[in-house]
Phi, psi and omega in degrees: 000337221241333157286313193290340182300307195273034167249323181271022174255303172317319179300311154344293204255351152288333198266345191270315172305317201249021188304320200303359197234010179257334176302103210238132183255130162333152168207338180173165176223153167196146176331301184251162159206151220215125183239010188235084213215303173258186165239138341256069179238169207192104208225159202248147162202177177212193175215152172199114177075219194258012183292149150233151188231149166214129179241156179270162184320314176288353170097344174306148210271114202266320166205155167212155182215192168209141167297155159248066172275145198269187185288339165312353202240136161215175201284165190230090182327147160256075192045060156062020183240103206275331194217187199183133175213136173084356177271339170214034209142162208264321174299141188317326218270143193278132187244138170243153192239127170220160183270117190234032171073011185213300185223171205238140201221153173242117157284143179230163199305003166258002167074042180259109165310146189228335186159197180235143153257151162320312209183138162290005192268111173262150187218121180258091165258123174056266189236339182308153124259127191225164198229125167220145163244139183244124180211141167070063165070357204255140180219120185251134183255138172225163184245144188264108200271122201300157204227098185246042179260168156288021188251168197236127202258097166267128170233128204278138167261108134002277239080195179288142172264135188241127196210133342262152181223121247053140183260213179197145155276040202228318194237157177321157144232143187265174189200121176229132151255175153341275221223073175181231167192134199271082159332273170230221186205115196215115165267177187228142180265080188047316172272012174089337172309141177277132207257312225188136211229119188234141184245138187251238211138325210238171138325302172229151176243144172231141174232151163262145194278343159324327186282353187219151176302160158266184201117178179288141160193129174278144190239166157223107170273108194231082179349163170275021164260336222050037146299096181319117184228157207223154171211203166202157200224130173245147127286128181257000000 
């Protein structure tokens, strides 16, 4: 009797000890919230309607603004992201994404439309930012092309372009990509074995398709980031 008693005083006194750290104060409320807001400072913000609030570490008001939006239109999280600077242009002034039942459009903080986007889905690799959309399984990239006017730029990123595929063994094949330099090349035979190693550099690579059987062949196309881009290559 004399261990469970100093088992529940112990427990007691865990519980007492660890009230202090549980304790939570109201600071604010707002439809959205947000830790991503210029570059690269990073400020908490919210919306209520077409008001946007940026707040400071103390929660104190850093700036605030309201869109002149009609009724069709409301702000539109960008992947949880209520405000933006420095993300689709060079200029100071804070960009909003809003929704108008059809597409999705940007604003900055003076209710100046800057363009249309595809989709609010951002996607951050490296220093890079991209807006991609998904549909049927499917995912298309486009890169947020730099601006240093207040307009909003988009570009659909391909992927790798293989020309011409189907091939002749007779004749070149080119490998492109959009946007970078192609690091190396690495095909393949069916069995997965590697037939053939290309060291790139460039934008575009050309081979000759004489070097490989005919038939299928899988490829790996690999960037000076070292991003993977994968096809098949047919040789005829």
């Amino acid at each position: 009797m004399k261990k469970i008693t100093i088992a529940a005083l112990a427990l007691l006194g865990w519980a007492s000890a660890s009230a202090q750290y549980i304790s939570t104060t109201e600071v604010g409320n707002a439809k959205g919230w947000t830790a991503f807001t210029a570059d690269p400072v990073s400020k908490m913000a919210g919306y209520d309607d077409a008001t946007v609030k940026i707040f400071n570490e103390d929660f104190s008001v850093y700036k605030s603004f309201t869109l002149g939006l009609s009724s069709n239109e409301s702000i539109s999280q960008m992947d949880q992201i209520v405000v933006t600077q420095h993300l689709f242009n060079t200029d100071d002034l804070y960009e909003v994404v809003v929704y108008n039942g059809e597409e999705w459009e940007v604003y900055n903080e003076n209710s100046e439309m800057l363009g249309t986007i595809p989709s609010p889905m951002l996607m951050r690799v490296g220093e890079k930012n991209y807006i991609y959309t998904y549909d049927n399984g499917e995912y298309t990239l486009y890169a947020l092309e730099s601006r240093t006017n207040s307009l909003v730029s988009v570009r659909k990123l391909e992927g790798v372009r293989v020309y011409p595929n189907p091939v002749n063994s007779g004749e070149m094949v080119r490998f492109q990509l959009p946007e970078g330099a192609i690091a190396d090349i690495d095909i393949y035979n069916a069995a997965g074995q590697q037939e053939l190693r290309v060291v790139g550099g460039e934008g575009t690579l050309e081979l000759p398709a004489n070097n490989l059987g005919n038939g299928v062949h899988p490829f790996k196309v690999t960037d000076n980031e070292g991003n993977a881009h994968s096809g098949k290559l047919i040789v005829k």
